[in-house]
HTML snippet that shows the backbone in 3Dmol.js (N, CA, C, O; Angstrom):
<script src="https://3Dmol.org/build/3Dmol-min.js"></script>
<div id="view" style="width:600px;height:400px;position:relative"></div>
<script>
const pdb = `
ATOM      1  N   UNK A   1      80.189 -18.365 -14.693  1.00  0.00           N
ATOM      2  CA  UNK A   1      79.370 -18.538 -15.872  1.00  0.00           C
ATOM      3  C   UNK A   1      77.909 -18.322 -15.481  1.00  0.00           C
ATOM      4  O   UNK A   1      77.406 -19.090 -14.661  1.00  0.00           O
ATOM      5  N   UNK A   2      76.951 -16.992 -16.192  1.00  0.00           N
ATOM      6  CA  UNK A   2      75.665 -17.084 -15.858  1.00  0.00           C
ATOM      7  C   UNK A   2      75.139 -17.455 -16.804  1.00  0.00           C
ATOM      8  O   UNK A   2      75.459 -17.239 -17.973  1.00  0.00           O
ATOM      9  N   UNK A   3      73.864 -18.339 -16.205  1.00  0.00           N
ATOM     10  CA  UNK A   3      73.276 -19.181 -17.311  1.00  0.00           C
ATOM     11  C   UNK A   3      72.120 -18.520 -17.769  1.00  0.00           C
ATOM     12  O   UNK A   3      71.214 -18.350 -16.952  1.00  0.00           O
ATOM     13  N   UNK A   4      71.953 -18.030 -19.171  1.00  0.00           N
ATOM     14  CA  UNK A   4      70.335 -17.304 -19.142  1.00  0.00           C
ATOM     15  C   UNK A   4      69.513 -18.154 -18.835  1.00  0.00           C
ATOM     16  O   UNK A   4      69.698 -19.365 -18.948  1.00  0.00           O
ATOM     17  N   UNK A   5      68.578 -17.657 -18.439  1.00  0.00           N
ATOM     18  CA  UNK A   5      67.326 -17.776 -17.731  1.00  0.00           C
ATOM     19  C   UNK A   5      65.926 -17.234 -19.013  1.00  0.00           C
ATOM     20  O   UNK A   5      65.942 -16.143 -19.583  1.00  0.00           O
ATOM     21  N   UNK A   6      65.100 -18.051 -19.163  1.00  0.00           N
ATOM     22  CA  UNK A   6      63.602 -17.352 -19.663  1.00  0.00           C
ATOM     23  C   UNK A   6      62.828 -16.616 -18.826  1.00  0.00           C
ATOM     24  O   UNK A   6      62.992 -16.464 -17.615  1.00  0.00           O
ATOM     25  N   UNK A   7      61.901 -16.125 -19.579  1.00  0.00           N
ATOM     26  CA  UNK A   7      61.086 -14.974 -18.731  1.00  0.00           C
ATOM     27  C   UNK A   7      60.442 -15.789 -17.452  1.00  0.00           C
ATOM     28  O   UNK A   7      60.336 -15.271 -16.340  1.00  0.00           O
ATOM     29  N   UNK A   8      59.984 -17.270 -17.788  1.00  0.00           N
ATOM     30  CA  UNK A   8      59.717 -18.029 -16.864  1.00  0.00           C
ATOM     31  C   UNK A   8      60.523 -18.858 -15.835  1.00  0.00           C
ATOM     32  O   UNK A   8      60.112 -19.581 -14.927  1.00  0.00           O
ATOM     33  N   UNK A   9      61.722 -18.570 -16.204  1.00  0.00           N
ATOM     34  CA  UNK A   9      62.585 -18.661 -14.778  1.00  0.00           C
ATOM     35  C   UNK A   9      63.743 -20.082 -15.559  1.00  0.00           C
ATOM     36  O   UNK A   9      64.952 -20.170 -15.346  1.00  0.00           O
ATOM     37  N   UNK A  10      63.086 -20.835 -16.264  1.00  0.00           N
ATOM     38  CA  UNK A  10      64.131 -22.333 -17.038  1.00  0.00           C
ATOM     39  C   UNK A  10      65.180 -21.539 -17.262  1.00  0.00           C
ATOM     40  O   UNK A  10      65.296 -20.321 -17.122  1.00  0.00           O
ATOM     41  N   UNK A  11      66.126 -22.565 -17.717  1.00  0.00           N
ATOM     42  CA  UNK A  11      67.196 -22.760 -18.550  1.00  0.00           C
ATOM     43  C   UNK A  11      66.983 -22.397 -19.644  1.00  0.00           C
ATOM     44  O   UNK A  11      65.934 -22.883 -20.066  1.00  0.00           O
ATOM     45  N   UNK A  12      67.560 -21.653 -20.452  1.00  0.00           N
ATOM     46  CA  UNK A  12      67.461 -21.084 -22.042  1.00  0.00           C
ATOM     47  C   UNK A  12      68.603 -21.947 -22.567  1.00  0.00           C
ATOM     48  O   UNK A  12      69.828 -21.827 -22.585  1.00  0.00           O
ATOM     49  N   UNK A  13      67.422 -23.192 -23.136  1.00  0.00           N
ATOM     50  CA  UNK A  13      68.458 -24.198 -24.036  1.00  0.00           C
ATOM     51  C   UNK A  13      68.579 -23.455 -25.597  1.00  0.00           C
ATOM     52  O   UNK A  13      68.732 -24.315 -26.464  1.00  0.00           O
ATOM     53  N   UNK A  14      68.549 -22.230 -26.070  1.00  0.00           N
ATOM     54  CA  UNK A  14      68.945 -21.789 -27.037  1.00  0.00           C
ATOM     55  C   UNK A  14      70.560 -21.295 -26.828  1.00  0.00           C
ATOM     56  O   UNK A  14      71.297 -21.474 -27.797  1.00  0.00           O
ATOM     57  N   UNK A  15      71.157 -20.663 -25.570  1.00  0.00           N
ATOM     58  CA  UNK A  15      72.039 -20.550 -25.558  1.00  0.00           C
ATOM     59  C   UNK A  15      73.349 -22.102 -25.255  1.00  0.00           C
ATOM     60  O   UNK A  15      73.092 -23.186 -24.733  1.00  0.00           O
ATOM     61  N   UNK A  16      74.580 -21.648 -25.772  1.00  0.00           N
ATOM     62  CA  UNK A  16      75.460 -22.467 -25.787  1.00  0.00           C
ATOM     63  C   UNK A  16      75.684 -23.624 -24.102  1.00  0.00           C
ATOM     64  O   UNK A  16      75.960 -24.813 -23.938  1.00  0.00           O
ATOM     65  N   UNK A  17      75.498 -22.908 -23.519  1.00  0.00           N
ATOM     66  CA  UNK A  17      75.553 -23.120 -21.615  1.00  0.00           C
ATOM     67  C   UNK A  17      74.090 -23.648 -21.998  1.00  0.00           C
ATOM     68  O   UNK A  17      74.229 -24.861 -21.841  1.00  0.00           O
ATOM     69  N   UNK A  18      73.055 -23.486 -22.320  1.00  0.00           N
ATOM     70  CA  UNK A  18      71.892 -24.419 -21.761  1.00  0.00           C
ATOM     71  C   UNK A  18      71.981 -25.598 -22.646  1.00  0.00           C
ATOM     72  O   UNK A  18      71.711 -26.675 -22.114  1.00  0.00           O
ATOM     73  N   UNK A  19      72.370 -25.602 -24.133  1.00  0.00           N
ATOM     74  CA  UNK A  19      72.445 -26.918 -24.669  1.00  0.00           C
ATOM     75  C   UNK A  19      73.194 -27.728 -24.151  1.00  0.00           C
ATOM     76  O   UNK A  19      72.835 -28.905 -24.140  1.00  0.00           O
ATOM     77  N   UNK A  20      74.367 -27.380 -23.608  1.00  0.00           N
ATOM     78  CA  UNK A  20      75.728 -28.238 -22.787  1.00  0.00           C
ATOM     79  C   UNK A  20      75.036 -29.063 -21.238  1.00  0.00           C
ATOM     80  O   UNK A  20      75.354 -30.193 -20.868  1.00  0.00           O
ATOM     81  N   UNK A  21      74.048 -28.138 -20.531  1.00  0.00           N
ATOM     82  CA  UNK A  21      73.454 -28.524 -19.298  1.00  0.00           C
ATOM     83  C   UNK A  21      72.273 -29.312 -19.869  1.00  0.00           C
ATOM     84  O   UNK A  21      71.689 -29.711 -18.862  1.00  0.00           O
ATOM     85  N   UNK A  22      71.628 -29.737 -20.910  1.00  0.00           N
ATOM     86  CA  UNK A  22      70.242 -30.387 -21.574  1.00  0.00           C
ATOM     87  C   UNK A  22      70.959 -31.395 -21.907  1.00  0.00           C
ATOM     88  O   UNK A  22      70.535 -32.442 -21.418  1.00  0.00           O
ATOM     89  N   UNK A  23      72.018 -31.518 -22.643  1.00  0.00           N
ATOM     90  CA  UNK A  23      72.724 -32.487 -22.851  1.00  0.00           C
ATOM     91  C   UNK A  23      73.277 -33.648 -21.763  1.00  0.00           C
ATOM     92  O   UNK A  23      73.025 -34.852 -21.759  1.00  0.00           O
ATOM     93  N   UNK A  24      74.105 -32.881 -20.855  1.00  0.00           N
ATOM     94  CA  UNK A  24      74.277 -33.338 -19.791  1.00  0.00           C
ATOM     95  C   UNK A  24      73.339 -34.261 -18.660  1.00  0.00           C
ATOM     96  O   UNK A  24      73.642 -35.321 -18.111  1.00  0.00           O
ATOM     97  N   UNK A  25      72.039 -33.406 -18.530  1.00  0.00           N
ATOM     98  CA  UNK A  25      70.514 -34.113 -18.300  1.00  0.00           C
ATOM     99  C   UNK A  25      69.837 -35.031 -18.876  1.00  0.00           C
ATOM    100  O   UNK A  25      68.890 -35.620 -18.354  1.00  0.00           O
ATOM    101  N   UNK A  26      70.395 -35.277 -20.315  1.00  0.00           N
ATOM    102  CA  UNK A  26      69.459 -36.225 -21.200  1.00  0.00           C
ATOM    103  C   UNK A  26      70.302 -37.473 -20.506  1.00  0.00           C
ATOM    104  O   UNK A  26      69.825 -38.379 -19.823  1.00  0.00           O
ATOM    105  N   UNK A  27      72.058 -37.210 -20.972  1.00  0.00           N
ATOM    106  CA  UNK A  27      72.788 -38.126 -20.656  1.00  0.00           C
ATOM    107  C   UNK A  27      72.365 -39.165 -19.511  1.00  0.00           C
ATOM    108  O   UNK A  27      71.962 -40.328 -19.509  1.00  0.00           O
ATOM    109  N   UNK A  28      72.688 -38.053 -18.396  1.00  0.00           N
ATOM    110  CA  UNK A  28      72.153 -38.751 -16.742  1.00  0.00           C
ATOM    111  C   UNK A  28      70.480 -39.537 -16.819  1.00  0.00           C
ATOM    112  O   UNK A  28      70.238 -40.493 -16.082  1.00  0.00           O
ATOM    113  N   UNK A  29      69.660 -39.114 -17.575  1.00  0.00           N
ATOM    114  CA  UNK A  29      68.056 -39.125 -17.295  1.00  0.00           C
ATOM    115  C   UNK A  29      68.564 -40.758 -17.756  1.00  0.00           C
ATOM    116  O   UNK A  29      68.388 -41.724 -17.014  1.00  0.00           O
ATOM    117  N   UNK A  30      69.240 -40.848 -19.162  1.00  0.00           N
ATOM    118  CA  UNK A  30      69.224 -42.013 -20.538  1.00  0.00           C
ATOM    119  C   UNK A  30      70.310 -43.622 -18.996  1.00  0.00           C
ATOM    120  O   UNK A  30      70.268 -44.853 -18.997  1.00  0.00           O
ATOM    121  N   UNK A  31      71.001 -42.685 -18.106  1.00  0.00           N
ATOM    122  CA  UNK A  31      71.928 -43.588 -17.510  1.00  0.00           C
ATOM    123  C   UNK A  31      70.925 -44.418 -16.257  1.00  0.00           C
ATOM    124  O   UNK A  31      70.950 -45.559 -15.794  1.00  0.00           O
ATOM    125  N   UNK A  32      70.031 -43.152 -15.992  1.00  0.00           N
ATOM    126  CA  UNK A  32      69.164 -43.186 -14.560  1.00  0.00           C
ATOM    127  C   UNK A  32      68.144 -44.958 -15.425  1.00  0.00           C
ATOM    128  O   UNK A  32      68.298 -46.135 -15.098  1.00  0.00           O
ATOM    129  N   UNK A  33      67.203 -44.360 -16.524  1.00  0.00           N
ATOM    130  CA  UNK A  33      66.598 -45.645 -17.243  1.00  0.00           C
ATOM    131  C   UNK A  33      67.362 -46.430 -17.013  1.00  0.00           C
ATOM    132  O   UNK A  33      67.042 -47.102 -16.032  1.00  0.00           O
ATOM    133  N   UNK A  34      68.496 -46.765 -17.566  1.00  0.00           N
ATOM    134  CA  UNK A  34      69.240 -47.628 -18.034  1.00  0.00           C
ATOM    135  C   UNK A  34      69.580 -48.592 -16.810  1.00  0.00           C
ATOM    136  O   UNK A  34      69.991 -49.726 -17.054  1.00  0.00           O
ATOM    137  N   UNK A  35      69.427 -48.186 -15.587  1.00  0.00           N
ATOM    138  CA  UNK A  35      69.701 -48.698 -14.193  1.00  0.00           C
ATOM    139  C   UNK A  35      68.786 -48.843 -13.367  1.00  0.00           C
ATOM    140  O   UNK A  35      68.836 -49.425 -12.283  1.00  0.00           O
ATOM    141  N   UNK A  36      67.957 -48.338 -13.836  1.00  0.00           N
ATOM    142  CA  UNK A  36      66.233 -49.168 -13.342  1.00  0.00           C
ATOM    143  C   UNK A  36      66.039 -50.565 -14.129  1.00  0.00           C
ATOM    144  O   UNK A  36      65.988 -51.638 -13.527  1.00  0.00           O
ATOM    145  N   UNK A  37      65.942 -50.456 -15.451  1.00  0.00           N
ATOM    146  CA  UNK A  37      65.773 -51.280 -16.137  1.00  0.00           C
ATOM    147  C   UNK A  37      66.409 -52.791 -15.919  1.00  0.00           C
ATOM    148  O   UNK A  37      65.932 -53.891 -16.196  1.00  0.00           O
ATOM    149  N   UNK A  38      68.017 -52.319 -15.153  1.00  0.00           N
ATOM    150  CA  UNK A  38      68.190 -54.006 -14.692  1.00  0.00           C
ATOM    151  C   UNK A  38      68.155 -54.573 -13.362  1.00  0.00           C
ATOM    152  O   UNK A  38      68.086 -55.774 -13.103  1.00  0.00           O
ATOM    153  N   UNK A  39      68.206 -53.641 -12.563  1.00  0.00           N
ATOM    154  CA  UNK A  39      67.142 -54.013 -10.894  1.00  0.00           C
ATOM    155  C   UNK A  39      65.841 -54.480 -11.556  1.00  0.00           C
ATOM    156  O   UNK A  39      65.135 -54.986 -10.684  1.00  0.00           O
ATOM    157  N   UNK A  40      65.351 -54.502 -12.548  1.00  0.00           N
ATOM    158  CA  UNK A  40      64.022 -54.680 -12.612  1.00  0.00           C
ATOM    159  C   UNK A  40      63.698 -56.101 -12.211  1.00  0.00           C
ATOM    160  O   UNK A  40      64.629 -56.887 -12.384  1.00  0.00           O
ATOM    161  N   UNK A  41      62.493 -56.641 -11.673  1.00  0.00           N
ATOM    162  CA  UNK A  41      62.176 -58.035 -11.534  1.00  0.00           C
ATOM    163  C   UNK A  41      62.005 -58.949 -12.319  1.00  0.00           C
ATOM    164  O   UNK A  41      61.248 -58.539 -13.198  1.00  0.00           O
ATOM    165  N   UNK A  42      62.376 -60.271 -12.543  1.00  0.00           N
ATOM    166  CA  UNK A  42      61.602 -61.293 -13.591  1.00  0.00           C
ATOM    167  C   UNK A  42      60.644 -61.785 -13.556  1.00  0.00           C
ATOM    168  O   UNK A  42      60.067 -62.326 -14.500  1.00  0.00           O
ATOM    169  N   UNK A  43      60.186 -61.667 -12.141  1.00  0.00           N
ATOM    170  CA  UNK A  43      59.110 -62.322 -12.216  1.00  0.00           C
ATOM    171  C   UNK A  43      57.239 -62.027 -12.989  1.00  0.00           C
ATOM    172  O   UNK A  43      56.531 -61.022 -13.034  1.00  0.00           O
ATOM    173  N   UNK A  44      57.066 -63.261 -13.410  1.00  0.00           N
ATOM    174  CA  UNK A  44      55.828 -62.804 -13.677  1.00  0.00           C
ATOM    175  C   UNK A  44      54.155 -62.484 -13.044  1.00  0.00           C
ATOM    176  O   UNK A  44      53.737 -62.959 -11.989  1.00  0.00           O
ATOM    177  N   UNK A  45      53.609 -61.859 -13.679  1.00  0.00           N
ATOM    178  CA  UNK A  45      52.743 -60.856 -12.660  1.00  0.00           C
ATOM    179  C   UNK A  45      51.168 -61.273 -13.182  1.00  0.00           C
ATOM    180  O   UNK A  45      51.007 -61.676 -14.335  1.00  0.00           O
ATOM    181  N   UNK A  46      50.261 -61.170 -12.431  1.00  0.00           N
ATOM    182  CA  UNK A  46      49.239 -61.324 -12.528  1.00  0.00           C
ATOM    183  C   UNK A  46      48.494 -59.750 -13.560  1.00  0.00           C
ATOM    184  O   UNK A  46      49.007 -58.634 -13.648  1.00  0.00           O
ATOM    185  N   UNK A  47      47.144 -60.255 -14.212  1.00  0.00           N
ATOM    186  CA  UNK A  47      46.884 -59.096 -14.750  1.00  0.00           C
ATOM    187  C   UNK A  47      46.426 -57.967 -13.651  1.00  0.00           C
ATOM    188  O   UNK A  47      46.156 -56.875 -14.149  1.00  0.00           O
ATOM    189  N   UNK A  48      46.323 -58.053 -12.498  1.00  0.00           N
ATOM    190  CA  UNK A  48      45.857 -57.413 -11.181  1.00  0.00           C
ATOM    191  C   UNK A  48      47.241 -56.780 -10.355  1.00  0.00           C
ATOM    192  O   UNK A  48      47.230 -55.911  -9.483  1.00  0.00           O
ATOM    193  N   UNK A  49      48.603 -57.611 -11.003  1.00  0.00           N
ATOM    194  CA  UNK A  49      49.604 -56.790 -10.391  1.00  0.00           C
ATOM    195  C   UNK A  49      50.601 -57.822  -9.663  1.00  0.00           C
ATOM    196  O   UNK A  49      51.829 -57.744  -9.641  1.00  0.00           O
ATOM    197  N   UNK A  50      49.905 -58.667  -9.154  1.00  0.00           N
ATOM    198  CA  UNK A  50      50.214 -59.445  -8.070  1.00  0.00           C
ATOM    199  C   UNK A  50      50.865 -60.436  -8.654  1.00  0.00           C
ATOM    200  O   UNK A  50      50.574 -60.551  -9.845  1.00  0.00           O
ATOM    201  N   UNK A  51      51.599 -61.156  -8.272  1.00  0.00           N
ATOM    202  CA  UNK A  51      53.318 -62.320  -8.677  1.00  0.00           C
ATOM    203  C   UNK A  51      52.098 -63.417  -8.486  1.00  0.00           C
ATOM    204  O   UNK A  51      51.284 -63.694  -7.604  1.00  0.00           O
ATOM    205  N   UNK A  52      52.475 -63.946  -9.981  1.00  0.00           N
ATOM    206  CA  UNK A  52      51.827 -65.104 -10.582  1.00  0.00           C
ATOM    207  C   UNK A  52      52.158 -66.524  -9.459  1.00  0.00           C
ATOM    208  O   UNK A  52      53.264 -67.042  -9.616  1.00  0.00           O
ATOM    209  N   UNK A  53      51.587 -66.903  -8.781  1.00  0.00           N
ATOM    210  CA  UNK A  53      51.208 -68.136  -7.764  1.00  0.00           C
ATOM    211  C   UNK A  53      51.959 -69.227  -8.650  1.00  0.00           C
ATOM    212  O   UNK A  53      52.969 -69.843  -8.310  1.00  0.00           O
ATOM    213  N   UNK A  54      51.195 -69.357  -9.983  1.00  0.00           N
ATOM    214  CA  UNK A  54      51.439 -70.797 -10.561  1.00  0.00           C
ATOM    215  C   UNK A  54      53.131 -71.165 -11.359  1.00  0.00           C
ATOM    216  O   UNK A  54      53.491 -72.240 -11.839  1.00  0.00           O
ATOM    217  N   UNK A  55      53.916 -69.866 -11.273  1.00  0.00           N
ATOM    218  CA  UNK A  55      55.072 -70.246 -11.222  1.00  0.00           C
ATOM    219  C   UNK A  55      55.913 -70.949 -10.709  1.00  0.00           C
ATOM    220  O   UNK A  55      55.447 -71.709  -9.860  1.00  0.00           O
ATOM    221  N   UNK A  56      57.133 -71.025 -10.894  1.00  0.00           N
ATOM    222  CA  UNK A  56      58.362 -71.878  -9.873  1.00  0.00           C
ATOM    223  C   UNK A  56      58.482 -70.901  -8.938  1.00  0.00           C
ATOM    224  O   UNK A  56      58.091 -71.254  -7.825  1.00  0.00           O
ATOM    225  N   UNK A  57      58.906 -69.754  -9.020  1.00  0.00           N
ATOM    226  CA  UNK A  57      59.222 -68.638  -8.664  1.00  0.00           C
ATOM    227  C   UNK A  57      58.242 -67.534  -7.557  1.00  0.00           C
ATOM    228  O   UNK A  57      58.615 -66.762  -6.674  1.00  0.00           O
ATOM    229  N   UNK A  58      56.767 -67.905  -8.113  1.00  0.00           N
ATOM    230  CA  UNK A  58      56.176 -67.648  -7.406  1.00  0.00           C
ATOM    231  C   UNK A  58      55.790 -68.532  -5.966  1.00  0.00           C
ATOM    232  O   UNK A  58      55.770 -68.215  -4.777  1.00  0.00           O
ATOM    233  N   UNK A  59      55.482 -69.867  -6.748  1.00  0.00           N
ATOM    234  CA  UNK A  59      55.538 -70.901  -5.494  1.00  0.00           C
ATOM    235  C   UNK A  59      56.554 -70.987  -4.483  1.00  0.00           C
ATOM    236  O   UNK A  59      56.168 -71.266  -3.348  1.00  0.00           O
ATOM    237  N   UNK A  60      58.239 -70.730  -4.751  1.00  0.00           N
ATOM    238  CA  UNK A  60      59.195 -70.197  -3.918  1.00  0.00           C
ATOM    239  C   UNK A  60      58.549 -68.992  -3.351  1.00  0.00           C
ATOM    240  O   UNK A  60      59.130 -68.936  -2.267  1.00  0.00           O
ATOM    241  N   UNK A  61      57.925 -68.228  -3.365  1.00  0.00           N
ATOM    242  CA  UNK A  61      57.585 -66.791  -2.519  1.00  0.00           C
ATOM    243  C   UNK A  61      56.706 -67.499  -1.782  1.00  0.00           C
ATOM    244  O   UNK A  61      57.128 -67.821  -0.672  1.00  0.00           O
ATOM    245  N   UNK A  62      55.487 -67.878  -2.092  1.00  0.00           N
ATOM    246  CA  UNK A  62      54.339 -68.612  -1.158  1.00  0.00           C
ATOM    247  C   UNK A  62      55.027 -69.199  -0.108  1.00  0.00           C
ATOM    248  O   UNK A  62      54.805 -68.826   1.044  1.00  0.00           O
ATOM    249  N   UNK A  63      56.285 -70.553  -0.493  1.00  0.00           N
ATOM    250  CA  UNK A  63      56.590 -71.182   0.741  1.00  0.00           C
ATOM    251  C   UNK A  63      57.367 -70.414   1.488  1.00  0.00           C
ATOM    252  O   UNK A  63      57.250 -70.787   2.656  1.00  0.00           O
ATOM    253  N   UNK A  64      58.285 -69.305   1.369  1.00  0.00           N
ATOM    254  CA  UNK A  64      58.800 -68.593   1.801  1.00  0.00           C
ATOM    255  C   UNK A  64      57.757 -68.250   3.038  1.00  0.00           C
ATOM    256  O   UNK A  64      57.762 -68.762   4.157  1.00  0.00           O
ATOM    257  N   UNK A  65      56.856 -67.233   2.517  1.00  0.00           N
ATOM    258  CA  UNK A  65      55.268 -66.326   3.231  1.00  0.00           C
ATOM    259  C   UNK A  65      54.964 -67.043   3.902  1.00  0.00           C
ATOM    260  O   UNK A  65      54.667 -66.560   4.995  1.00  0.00           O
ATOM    261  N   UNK A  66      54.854 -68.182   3.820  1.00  0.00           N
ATOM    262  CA  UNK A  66      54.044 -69.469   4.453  1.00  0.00           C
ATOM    263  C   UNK A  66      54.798 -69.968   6.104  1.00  0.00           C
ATOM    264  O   UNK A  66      54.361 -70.430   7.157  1.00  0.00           O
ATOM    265  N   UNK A  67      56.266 -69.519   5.517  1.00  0.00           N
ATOM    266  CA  UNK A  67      57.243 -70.184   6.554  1.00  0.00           C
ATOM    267  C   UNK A  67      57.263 -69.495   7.377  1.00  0.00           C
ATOM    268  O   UNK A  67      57.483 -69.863   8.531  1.00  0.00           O
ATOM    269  N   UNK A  68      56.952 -67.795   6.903  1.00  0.00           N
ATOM    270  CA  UNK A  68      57.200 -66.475   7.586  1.00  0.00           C
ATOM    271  C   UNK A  68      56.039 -66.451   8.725  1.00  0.00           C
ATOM    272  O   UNK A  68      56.189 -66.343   9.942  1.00  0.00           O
ATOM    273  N   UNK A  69      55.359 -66.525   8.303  1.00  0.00           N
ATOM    274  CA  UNK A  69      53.896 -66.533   9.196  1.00  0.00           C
ATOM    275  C   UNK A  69      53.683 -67.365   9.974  1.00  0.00           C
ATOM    276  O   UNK A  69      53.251 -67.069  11.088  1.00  0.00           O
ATOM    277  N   UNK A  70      53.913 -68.571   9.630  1.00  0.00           N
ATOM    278  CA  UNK A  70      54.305 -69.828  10.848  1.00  0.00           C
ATOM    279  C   UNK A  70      55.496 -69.363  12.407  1.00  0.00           C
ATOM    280  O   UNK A  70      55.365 -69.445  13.628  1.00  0.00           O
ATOM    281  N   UNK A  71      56.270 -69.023  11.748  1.00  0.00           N
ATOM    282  CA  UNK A  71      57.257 -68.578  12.699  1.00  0.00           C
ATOM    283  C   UNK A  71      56.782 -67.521  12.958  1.00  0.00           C
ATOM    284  O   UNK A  71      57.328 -67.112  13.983  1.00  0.00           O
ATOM    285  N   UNK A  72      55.830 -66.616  12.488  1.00  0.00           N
ATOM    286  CA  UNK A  72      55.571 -65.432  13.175  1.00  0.00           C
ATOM    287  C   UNK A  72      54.880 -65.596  14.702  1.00  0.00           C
ATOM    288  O   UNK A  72      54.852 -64.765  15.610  1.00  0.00           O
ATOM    289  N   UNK A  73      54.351 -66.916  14.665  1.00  0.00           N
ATOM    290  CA  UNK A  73      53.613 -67.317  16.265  1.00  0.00           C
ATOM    291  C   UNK A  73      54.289 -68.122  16.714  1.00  0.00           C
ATOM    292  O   UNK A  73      53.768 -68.814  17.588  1.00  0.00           O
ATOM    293  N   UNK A  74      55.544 -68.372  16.391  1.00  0.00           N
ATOM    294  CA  UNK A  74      56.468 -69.542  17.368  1.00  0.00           C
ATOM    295  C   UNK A  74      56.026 -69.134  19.283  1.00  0.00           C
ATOM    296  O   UNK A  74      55.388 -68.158  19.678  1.00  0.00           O
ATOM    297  N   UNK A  75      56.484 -69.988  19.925  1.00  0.00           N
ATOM    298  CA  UNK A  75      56.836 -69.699  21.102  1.00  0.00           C
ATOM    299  C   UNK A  75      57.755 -68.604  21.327  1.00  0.00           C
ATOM    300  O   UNK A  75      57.746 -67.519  21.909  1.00  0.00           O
ATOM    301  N   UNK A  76      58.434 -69.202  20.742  1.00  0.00           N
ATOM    302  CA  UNK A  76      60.008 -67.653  20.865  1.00  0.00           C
ATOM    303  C   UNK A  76      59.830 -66.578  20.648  1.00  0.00           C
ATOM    304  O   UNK A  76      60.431 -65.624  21.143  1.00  0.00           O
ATOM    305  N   UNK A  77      58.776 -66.556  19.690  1.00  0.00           N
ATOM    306  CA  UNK A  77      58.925 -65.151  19.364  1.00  0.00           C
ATOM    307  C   UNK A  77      57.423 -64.159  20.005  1.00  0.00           C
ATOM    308  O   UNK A  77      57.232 -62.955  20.172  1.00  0.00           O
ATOM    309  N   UNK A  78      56.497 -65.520  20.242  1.00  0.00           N
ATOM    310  CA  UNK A  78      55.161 -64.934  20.849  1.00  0.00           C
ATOM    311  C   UNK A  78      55.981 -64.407  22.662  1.00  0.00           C
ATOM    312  O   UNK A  78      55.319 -63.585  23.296  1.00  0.00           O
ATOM    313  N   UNK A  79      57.004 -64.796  23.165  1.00  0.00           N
ATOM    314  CA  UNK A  79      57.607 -64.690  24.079  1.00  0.00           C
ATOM    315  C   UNK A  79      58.451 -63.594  23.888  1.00  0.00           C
ATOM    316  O   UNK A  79      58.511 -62.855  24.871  1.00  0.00           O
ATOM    317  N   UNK A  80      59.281 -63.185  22.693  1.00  0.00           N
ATOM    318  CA  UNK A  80      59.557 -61.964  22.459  1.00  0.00           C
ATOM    319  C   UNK A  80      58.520 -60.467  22.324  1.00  0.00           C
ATOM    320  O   UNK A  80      59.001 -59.335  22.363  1.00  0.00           O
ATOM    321  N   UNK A  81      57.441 -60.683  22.206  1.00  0.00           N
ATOM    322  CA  UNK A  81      56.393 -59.779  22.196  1.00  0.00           C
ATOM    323  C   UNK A  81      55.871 -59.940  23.369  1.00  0.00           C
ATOM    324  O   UNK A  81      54.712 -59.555  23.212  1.00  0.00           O
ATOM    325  N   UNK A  82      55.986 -60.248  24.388  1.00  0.00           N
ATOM    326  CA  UNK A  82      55.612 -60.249  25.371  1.00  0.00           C
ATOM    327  C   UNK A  82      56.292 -59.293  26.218  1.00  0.00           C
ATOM    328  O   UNK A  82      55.864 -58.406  26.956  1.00  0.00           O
ATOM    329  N   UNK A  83      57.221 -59.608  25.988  1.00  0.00           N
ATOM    330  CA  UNK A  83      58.222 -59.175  27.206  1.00  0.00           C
ATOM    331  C   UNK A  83      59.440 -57.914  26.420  1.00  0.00           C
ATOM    332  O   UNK A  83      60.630 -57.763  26.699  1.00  0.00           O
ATOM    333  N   UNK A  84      58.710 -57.265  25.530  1.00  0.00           N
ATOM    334  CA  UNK A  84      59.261 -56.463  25.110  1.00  0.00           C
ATOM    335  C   UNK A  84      58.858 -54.809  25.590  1.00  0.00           C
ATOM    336  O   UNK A  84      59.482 -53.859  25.118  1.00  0.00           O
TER     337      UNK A  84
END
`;
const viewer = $3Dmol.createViewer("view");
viewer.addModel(pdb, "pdb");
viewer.setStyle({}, {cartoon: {color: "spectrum"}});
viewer.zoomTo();
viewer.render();
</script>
């Protein structure tokens, strides 16, 4: 099956084969949204971008960060960078 082509090189969605392949593309594009949309995050965001602090949700991230960085200078691990 050859698919016409325009003078500019696309898909010629006037013929029968390009409406079937536009179709097909809307489909996938409408499925691709549709599966971003629920990975999406809940959390809420600062007007700057940044995950709102004064939440539950956010305060769980802080102590998280907080815990992360603490342990980032343990002994153990300032001893793993050492001797790596």
């Amino acid at each position: 099956m050859a698919v016409k082509k325009t003078a500019s090189g696309k898909v010629d969605r006037r013929t029968k084969e390009g409406k079937e392949i536009a179709a097909r593309m809307a489909k996938a594009r409408a499925a691709r949204a549709g599966a971003a949309k629920k990975t999406q995050s809940t959390l809420k965001k600062t007007k700057s971008g940044k995950v709102d602090k004064r939440t539950k949700e956010g305060k769980a991230i802080c102590e998280r960060m907080a815990k992360a960085r603490k342990a980032q200078n343990s002994l153990a691990n300032r001893l793993k960078r050492l001797f790596r």
